[in-house]
N, C-alpha and C positions, 0 to 999 in steps of 0.2 A: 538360475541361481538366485535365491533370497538372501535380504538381509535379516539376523533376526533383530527385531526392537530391541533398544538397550531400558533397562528401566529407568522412568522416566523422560523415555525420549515420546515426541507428541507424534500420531499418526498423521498423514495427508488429508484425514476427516478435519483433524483439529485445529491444524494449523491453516485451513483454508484451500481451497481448490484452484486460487490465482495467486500470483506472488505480485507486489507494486512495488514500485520505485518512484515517491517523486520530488522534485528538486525545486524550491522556494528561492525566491531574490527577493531581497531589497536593497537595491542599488548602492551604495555607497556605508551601509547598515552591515546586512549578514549575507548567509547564504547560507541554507541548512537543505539535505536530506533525510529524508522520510521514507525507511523500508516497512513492509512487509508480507502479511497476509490478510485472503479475504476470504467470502463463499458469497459472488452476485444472487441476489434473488432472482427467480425463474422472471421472465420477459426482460431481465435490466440490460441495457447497451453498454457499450466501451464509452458514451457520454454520462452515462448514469452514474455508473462505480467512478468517473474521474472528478463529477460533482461533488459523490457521498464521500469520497476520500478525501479528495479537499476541506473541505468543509470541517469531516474529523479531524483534521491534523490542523488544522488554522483555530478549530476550537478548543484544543487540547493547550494552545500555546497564543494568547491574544497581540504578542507581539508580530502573530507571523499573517495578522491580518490584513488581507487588504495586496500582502506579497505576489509579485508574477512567478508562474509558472514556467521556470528554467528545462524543466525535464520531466516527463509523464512516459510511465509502461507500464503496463499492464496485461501478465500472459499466463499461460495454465500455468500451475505448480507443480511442474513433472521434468523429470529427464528425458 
């Protein structure tokens, strides 16, 4: 059984072929989570995409610089 697309909805191309979750502290400050999607380039590790995502979400936001790492996943984007 298929679904069909609704329009506007994004395929599994688009939205990324992994989904993340990850979870910033700063102790006595905040605590924020950070979802979504990605697509790892060919040879990258589960340490690579945890860098590049870091990195993008800490740069997105300069308060969240320098925050530990609460919670990290990262798995296919599939049922």
């Amino acid at each position: 059984m298929s679904v069909p697309q609704q329009a506007g909805q994004p395929t599994a191309q688009q939205v990324g072929t992994h989904f993340f979750v990850l979870t910033l502290d700063k102790p006595g400050q905040f605590m924020v989570t950070q979802e979504g999607t990605c697509t790892p380039p060919p040879g990258h590790s589960r340490q690579d995409m945890y860098r590049l995502i870091y990195q993008a979400v800490t740069a997105n936001d300069p308060d969240l610089a320098g925050a530990s790492v609460a919670f990290f996943s990262l798995e296919p984007n599939r049922l």
